[in-house]
C-alpha positions as CSV (number, residue, x, y, z in Angstrom):
1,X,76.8,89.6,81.0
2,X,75.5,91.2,77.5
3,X,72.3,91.6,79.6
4,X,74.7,94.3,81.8
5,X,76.2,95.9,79.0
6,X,73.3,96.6,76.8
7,X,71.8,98.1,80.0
8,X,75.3,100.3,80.0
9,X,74.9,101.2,76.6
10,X,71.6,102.5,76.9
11,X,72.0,104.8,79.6
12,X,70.5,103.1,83.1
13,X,73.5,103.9,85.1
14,X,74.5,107.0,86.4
15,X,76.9,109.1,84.4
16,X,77.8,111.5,87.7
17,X,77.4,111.2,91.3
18,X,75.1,114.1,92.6
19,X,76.9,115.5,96.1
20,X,74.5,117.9,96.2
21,X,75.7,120.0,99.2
22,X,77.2,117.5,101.0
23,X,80.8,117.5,102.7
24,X,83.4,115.5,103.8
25,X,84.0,116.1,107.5
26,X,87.6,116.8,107.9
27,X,89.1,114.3,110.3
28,X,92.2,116.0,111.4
29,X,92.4,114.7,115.7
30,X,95.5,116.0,117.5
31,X,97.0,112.7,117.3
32,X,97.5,113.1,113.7
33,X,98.5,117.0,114.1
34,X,100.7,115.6,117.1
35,X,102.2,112.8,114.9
36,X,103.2,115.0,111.6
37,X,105.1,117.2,114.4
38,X,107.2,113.8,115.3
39,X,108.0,112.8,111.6
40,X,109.6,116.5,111.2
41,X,111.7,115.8,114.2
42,X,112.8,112.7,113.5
43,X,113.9,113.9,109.8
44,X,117.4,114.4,111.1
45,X,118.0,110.5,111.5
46,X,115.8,109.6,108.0
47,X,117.6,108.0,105.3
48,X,114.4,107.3,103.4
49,X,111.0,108.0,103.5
50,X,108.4,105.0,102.8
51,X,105.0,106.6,101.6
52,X,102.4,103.9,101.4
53,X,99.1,104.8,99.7
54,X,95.9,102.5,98.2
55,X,96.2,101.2,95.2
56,X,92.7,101.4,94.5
57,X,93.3,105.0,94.5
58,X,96.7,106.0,93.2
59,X,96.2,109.9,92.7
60,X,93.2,110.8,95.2
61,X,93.9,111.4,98.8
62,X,98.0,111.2,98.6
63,X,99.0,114.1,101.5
64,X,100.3,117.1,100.2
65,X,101.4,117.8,103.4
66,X,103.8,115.7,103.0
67,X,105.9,116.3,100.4
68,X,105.7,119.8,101.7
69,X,107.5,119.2,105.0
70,X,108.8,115.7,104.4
71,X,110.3,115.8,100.8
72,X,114.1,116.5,101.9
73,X,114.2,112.9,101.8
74,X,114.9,110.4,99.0
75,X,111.1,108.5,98.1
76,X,109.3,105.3,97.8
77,X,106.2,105.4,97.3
78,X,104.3,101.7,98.0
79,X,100.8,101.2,96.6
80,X,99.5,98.0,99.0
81,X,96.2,96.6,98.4
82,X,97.2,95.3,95.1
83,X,94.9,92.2,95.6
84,X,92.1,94.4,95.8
85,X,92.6,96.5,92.1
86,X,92.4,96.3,89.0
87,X,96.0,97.0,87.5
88,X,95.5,96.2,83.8
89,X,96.0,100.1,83.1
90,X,99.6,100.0,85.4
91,X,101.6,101.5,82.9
92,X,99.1,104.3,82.7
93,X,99.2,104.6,86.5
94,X,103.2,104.6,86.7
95,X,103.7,107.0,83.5
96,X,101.3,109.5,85.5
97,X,103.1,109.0,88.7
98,X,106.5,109.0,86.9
99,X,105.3,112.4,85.4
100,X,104.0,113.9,88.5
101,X,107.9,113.4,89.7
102,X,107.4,110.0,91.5
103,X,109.9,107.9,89.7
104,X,110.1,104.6,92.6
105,X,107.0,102.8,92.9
106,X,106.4,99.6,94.1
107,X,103.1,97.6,94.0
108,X,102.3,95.5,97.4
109,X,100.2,93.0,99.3
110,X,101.0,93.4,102.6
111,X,98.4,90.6,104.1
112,X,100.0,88.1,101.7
113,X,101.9,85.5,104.0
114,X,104.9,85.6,101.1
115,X,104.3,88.6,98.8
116,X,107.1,88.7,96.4
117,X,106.9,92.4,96.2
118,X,108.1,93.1,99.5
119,X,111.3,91.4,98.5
120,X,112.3,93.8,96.2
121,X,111.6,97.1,98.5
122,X,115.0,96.6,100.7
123,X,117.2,96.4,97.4
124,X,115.2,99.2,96.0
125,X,115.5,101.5,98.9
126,X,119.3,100.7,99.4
127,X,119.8,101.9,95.6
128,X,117.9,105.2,96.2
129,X,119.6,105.9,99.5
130,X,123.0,104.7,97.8
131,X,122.2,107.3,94.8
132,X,121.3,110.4,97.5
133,X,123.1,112.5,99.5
134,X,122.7,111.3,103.2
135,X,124.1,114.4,104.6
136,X,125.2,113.6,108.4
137,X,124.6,110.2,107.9
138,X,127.4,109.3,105.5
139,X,129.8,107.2,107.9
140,X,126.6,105.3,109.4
141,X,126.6,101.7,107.5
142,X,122.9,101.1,109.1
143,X,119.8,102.1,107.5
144,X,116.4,104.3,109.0
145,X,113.4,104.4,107.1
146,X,110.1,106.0,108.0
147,X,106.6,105.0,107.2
148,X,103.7,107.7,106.2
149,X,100.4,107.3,104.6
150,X,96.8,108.1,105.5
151,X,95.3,106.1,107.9
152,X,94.4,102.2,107.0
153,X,96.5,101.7,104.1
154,X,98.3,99.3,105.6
155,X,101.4,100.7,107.2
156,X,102.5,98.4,110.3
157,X,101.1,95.7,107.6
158,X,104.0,96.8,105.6
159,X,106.3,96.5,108.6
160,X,105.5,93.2,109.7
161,X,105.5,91.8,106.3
162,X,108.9,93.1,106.1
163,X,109.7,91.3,109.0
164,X,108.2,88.1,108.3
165,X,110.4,88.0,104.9
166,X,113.8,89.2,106.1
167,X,114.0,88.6,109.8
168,X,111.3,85.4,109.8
169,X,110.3,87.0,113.0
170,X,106.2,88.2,113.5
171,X,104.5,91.7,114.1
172,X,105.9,94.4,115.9
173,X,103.1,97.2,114.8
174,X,99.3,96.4,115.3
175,X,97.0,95.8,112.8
176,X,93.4,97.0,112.0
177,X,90.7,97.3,109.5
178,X,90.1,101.1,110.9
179,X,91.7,104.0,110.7
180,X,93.5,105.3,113.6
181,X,95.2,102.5,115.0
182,X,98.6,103.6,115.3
183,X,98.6,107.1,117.4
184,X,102.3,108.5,118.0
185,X,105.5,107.6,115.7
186,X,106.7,104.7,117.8
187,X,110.4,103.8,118.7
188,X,112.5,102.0,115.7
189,X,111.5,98.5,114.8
190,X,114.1,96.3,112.6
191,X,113.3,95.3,109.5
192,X,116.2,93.5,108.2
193,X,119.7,92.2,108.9
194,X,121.7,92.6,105.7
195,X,121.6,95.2,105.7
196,X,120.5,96.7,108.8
197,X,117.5,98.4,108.5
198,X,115.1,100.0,110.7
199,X,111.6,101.6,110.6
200,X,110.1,104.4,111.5
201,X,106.0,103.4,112.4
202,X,103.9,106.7,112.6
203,X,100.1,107.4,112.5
204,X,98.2,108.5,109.7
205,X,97.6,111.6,108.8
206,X,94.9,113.0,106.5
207,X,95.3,116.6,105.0
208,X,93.9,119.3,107.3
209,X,91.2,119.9,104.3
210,X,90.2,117.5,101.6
211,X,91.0,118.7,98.0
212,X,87.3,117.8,97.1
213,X,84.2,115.4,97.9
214,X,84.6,113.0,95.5
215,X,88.4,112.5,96.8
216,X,87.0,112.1,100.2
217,X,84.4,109.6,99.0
218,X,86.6,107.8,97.1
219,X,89.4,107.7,100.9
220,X,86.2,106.9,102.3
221,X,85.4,104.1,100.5
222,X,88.9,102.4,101.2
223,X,88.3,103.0,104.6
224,X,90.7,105.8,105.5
225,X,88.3,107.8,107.0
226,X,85.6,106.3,109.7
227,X,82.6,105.6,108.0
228,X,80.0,107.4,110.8
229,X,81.9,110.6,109.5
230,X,80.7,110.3,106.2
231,X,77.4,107.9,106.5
232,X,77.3,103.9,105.4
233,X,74.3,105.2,103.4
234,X,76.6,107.8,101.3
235,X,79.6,105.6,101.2
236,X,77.2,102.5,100.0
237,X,75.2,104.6,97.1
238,X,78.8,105.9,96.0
239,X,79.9,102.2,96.0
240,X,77.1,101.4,93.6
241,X,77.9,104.4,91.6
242,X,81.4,102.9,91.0
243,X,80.3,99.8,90.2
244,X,77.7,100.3,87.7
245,X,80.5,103.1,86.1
246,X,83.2,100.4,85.9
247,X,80.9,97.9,84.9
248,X,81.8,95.3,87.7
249,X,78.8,93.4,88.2
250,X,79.6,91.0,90.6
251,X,77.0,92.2,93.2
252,X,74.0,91.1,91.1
253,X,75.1,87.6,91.9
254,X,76.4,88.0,95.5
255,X,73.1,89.5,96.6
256,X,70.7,87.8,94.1
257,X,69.3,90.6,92.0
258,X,67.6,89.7,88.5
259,X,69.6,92.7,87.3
260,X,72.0,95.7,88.0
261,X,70.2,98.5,89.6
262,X,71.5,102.3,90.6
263,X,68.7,102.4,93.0
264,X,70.5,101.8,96.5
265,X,67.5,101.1,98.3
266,X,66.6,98.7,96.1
267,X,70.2,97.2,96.7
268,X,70.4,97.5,100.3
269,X,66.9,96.0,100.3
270,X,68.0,92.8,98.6
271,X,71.2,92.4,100.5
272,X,68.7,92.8,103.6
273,X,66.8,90.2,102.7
274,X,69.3,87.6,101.8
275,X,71.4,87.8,104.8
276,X,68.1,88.6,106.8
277,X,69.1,91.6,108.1
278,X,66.0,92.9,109.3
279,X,64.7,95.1,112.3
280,X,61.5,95.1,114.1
281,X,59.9,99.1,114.3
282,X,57.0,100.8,115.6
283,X,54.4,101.7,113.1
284,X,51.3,104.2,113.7
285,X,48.4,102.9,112.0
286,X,44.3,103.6,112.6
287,X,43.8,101.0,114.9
288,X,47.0,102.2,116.8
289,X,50.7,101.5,117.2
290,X,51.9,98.4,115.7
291,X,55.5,96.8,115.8
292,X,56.3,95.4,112.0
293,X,59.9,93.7,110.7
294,X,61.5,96.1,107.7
295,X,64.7,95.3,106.0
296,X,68.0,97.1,108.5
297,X,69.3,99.5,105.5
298,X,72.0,100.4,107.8
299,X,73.0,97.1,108.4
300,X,72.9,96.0,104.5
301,X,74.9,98.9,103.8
302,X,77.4,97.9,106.1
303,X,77.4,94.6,104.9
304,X,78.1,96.3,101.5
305,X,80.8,98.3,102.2
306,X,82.7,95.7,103.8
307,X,82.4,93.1,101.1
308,X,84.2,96.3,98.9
309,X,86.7,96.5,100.9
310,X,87.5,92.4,101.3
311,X,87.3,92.0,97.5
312,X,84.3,90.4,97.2
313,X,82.8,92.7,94.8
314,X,85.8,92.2,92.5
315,X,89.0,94.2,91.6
316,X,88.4,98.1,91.4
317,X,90.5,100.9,90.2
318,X,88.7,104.1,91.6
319,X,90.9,106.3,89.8
């Protein structure tokens, strides 16, 4: 490990990811378009709204769209994928939050089988909706919640975790490791008994335009946007950008490199070699066409990416 810092210290890594001219594609399909026009009509019967965003990414990639046409509704925002980041700057992360007028936050890990968390989000909503106005709602003694986020951050995981802890009953909403599982706001799904509580499951929805690239590297990275939109290539060399910046190391190990590198081809090669990913091509050579094996740099970058996004790379804060 002094090996990788001295090499931080003298300048090997990266200090900026070049873009050049490239840009997010904006991944806006009707179902999404379709979906935020279902959330404003359901309003009417909303005691709370549930936003759930990546933890790994606290600030980038939240909808604006959303507190624009949702925000007549008391607020909780949920940061799941806890198990995947590095928290030891919360404080940081809530006082910016807390500033930006997002006072309820609670830390999750949805996939967690008993994730003490999500015991506290039914008391917490119950104390926001009990310190709000609900309007038309007043008399009813049962409880509606709805669910937004971008796509894959773990929404219906949410749900069913909910489920699991306070009805001890299993998942109503699907699950997936891409975006774009859940397409229309579904009917309500019950959440709890004491009180009664239902929720609201709808898609998610990605800002019609992305503030900037780097946001929409960094949503691409956590999977919230499918990756043939972007490129594996892009999304893996950004990876190793991220890496090398936060000084997690891990990969040199996993992949068996003498030494941290910010040459993604030289990564990609390495990781192609040790899980043999490789792929037989035509070469033109004097004595004619010949068919060789190179290292799959698509396949390595996949490989890659995914590994991120399981945890195996270590804890990240993106942010």
């Amino acid at each position: 490990m002094k090996l990788y810092q001295t090499l931080r210290n003298v300048g090997k890594f990266r200090t900026f990811f070049d873009f050049g001219e490239r840009e997010v594609a904006h991944w806006f399909p009707g179902h999404m378009a379709k979906g935020l026009k279902q959330m404003r009509a359901c309003l009417k019967s909303v005691d709370c709204i549930i936003e759930i965003h990546d933890a790994r990414i606290p600030f980038s990639g939240r909808n604006p769209v959303f507190h624009e046409t949702l925000d007549v509704r008391p607020h909780l925002l949920v940061l799941n994928k806890m198990d995947l980041t590095d928290l030891s700057n919360k404080q940081r992360i809530l006082k910016t939050l807390e500033r930006n007028g997002q006072r309820n936050v609670l830390f999750t890990d949805c996939l967690k089988q008993r994730d003490d968390s999500i015991k506290k989000l039914v008391p917490m909503v119950v104390d926001i909706i009990q310190n709000n106005p609900r309007f038309n709602r007043d008399e009813n003694i049962n409880y509606c919640l709805m669910v937004i986020g971008v796509p894959n951050v773990g929404k219906s995981s949410l749900i069913n975790s909910l489920r699991r802890t306070n009805l001890k009953k299993g998942r109503a909403s699907r699950v997936g490791g891409e975006p774009g599982i859940t397409k229309a706001v579904l009917t309500k799904i019950q959440v709890c008994e004491r009180p009664i509580i239902h929720l609201l499951d709808t898609p998610g929805v990605l800002p019609p335009k992305i503030q900037s690239v780097e946001t929409g590297m960094k949503l691409a990275l956590c999977g919230t946007i499918l990756d043939h939109l972007v490129g594996e290539d892009i999304i893996a060399d950004y990876l190793l950008y991220s890496l090398n910046r936060l000084g997690k190391f891990s990969y040199v190990e996993k992949y068996d490199l003498q030494e941290p590198s910010d040459d993604i081809q030289h990564v990609l090669k390495s990781i192609a070699v040790k899980l043999r990913k490789t792929q037989r091509v035509k070469a033109i050579t004097g004595v004619g066409n010949v068919t060789v094996t190179v290292p799959n740099y698509t396949a390595a970058a996949y490989h890659f990416i995914r590994a991120f996004r399981k945890g195996e790379l270590g804890q990240v804060m993106l942010d």
